[in-house]
DRENDO-1510 file (C-alpha; in Angstrom, 1 decimal, always signed):
<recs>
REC; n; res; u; v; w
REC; 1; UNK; +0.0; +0.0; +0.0 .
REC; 2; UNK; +2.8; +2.3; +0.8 .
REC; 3; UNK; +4.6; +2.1; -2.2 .
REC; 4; UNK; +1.0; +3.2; -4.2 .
REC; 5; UNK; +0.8; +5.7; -2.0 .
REC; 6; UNK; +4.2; +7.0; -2.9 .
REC; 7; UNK; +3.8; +6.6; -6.3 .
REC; 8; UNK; +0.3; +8.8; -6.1 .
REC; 9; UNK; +2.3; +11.7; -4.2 .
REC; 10; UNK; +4.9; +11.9; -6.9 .
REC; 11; UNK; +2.8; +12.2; -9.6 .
REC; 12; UNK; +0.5; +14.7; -7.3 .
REC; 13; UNK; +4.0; +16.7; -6.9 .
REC; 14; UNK; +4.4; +16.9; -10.3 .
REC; 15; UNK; +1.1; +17.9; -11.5 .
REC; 16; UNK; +1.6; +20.3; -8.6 .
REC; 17; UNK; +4.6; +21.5; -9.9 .
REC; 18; UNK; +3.2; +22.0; -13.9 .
REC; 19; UNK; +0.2; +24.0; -12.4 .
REC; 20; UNK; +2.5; +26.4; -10.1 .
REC; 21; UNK; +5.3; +27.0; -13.0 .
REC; 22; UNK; +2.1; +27.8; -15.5 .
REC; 23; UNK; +0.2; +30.3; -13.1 .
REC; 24; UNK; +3.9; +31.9; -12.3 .
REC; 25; UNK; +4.3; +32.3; -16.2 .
REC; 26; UNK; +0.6; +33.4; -16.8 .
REC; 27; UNK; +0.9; +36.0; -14.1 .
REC; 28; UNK; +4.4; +37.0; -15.4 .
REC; 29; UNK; +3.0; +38.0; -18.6 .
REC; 30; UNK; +0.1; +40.0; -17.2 .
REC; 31; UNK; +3.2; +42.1; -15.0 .
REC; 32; UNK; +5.3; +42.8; -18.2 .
REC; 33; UNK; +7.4; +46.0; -18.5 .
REC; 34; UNK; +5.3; +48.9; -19.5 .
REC; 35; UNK; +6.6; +50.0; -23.2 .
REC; 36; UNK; +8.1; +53.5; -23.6 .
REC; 37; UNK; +7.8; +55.7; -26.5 .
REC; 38; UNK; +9.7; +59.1; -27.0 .
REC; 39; UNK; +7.6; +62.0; -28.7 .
REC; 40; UNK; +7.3; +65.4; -29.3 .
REC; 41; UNK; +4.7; +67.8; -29.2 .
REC; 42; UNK; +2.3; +71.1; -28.5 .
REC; 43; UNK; +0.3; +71.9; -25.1 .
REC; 44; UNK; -3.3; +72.7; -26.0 .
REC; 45; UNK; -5.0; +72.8; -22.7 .
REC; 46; UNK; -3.7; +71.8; -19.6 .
REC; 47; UNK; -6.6; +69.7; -17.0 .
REC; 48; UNK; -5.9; +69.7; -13.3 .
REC; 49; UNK; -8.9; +67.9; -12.0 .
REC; 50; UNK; -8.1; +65.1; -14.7 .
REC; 51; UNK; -4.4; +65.2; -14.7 .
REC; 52; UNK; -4.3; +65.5; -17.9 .
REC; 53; UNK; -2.7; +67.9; -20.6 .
REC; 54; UNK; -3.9; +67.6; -24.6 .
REC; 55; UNK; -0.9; +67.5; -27.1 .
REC; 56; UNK; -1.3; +68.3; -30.5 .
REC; 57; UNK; +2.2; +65.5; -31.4 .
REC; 58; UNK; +3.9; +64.5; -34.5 .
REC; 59; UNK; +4.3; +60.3; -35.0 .
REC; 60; UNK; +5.3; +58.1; -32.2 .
REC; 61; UNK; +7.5; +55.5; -33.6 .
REC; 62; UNK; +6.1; +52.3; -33.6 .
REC; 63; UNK; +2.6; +53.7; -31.5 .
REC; 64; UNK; +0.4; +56.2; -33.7 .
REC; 65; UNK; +0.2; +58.3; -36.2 .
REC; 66; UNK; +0.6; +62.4; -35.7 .
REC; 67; UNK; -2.8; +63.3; -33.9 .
REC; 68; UNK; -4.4; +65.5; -30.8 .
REC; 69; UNK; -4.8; +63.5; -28.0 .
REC; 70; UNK; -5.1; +63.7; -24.4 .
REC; 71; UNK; -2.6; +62.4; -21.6 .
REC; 72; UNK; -2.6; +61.6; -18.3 .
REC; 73; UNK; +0.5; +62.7; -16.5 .
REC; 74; UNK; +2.2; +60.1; -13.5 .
REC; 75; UNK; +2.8; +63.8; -11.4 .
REC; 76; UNK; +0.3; +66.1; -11.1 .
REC; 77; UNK; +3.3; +68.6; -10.6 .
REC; 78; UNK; +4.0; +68.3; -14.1 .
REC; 79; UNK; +1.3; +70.6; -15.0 .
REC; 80; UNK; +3.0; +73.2; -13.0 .
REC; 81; UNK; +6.2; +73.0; -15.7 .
REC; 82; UNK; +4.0; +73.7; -19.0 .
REC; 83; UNK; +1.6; +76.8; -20.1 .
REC; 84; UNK; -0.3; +76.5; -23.6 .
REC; 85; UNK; +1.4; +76.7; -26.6 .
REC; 86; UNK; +4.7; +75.1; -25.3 .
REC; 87; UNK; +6.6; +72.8; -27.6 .
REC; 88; UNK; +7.4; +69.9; -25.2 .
REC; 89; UNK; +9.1; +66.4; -25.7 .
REC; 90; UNK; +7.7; +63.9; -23.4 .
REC; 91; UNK; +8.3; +60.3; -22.6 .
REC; 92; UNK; +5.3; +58.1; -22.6 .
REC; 93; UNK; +4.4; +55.0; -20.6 .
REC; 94; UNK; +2.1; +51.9; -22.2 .
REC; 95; UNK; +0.8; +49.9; -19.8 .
REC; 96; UNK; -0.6; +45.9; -20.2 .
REC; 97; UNK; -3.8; +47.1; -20.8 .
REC; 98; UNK; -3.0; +50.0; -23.3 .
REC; 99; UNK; -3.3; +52.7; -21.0 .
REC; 100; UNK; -0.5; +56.1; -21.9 .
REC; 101; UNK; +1.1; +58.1; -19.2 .
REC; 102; UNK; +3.5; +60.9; -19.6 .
REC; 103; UNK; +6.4; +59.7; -17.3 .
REC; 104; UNK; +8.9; +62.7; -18.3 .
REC; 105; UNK; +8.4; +66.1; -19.8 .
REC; 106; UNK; +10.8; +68.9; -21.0 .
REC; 107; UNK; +9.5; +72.4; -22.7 .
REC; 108; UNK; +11.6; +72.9; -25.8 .
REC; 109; UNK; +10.0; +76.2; -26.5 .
REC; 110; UNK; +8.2; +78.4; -24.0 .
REC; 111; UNK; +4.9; +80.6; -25.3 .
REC; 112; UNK; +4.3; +83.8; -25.3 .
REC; 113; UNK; +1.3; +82.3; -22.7 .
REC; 114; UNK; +4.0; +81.4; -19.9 .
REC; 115; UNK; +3.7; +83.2; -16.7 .
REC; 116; UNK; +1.4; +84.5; -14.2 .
REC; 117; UNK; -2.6; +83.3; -15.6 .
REC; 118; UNK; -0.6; +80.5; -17.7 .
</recs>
């Protein structure tokens, strides 16, 4: 009886073993790296309550074509560092499920906006 017995657990083990190395590979894909994409581009409006600023950008390289588009910025404080009508270049974030973030900004090119009532 023992040596069934034995038998059973090792082949329990390995079934075992096949479901815990597929669930770690499964759940490994769903944590991926988030992509990166450089870009450059123009502040239209800038949204506090959302987070979010609307860029009028050229092409993203291997993302989308040239369009105007809204972003949602990883720190709100970024919204402090443009005005409308600045040329910026940003970096943005692609999460697993698609979502864009704008991780880094720099202003290339103040407007004539910048100042006090941005």
């Amino acid at each position: 009886m023992d040596a069934f017995n034995n038998g059973e657990d090792s082949t329990m083990s390995k079934i075992f073993f096949i479901l815990i190395t597929t669930l770690f590979f499964i759940t490994a894909s769903f944590i991926a790296t988030a992509k990166e994409f450089s870009a450059e581009g123009t502040v239209n409006s800038i949204n506090s309550s959302s987070q979010k600023l609307t860029i009028s950008h050229g092409p993203i390289k291997g993302l989308m074509d040239a369009m105007k588009m809204d972003f949602r910025v990883a720190d709100p404080a970024m919204l402090d560092d443009v005005s409308i009508g600045n040329k910026i270049k940003f970096t943005l974030e692609e999460d697993n499920k698609g979502n864009l973030t704008i991780t880094d900004l720099e202003v290339t090119e103040s407007s004539l906006k910048d100042g006090p009532g941005k």
